[in-house]
C-alpha positions as CSV (number, residue, x, y, z in Angstrom):
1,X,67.0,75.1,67.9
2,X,70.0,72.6,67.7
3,X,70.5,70.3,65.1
4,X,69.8,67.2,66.3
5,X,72.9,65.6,64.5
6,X,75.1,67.4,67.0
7,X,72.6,66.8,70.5
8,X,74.1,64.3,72.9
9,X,71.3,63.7,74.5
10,X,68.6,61.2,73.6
11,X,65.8,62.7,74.4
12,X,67.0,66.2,74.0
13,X,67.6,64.9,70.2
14,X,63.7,63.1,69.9
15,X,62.2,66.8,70.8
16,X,64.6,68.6,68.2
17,X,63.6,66.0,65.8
18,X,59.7,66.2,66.5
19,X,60.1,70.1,66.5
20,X,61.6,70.2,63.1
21,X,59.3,68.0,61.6
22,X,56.2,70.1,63.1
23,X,58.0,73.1,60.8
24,X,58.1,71.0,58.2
25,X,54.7,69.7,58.6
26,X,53.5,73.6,58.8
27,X,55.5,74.6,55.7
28,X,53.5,71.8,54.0
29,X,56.3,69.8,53.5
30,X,54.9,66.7,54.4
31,X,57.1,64.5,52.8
32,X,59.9,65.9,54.9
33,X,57.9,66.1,58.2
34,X,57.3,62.2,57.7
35,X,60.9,61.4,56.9
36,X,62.1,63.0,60.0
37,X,59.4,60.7,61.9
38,X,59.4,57.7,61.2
39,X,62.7,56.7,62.4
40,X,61.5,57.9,66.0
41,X,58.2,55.8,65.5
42,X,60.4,52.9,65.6
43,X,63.8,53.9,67.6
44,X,62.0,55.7,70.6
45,X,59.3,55.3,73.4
46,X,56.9,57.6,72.0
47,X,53.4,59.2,73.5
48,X,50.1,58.7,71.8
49,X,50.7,62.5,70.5
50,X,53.3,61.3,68.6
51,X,51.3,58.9,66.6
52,X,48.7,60.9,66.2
53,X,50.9,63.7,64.6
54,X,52.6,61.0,62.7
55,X,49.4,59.9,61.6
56,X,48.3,63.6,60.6
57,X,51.1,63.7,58.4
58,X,50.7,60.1,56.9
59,X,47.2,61.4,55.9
60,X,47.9,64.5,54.0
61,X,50.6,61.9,52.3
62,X,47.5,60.1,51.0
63,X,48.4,56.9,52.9
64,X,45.3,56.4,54.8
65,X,46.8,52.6,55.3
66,X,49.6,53.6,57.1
67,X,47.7,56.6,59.3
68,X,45.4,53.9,61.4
């Protein structure tokens, strides 16, 4: 999987980003899984899966505020 830091491509570099933080996410590393997130939650154009993943993740953070 290429690092996204080197990815030319925009969208190319949101999927690297997303599948890096799913990783994280399954390695319970949710702090880590957010971080790579949220800066796509407000650069990109993301789906409804996205937030809902994002979401996920805000929840097992213990931030139920910031998961609706």
């Amino acid at each position: 999987m290429p690092n996204p830091q080197t990815v030319d491509d925009i969208n190319l570099q949101n999927e690297s980003i997303n599948a890096y933080a799913a990783i994280a996410a399954r390695e319970n590393d949710f702090q880590k899984a957010s971080a790579l997130l949220e800066p796509l939650a407000r650069a990109a154009k993301p789906s409804s899966d996205f937030f809902f993943a994002l979401a996920r993740i805000r929840d097992k953070l213990q931030d139920a505020d910031g998961a609706m």
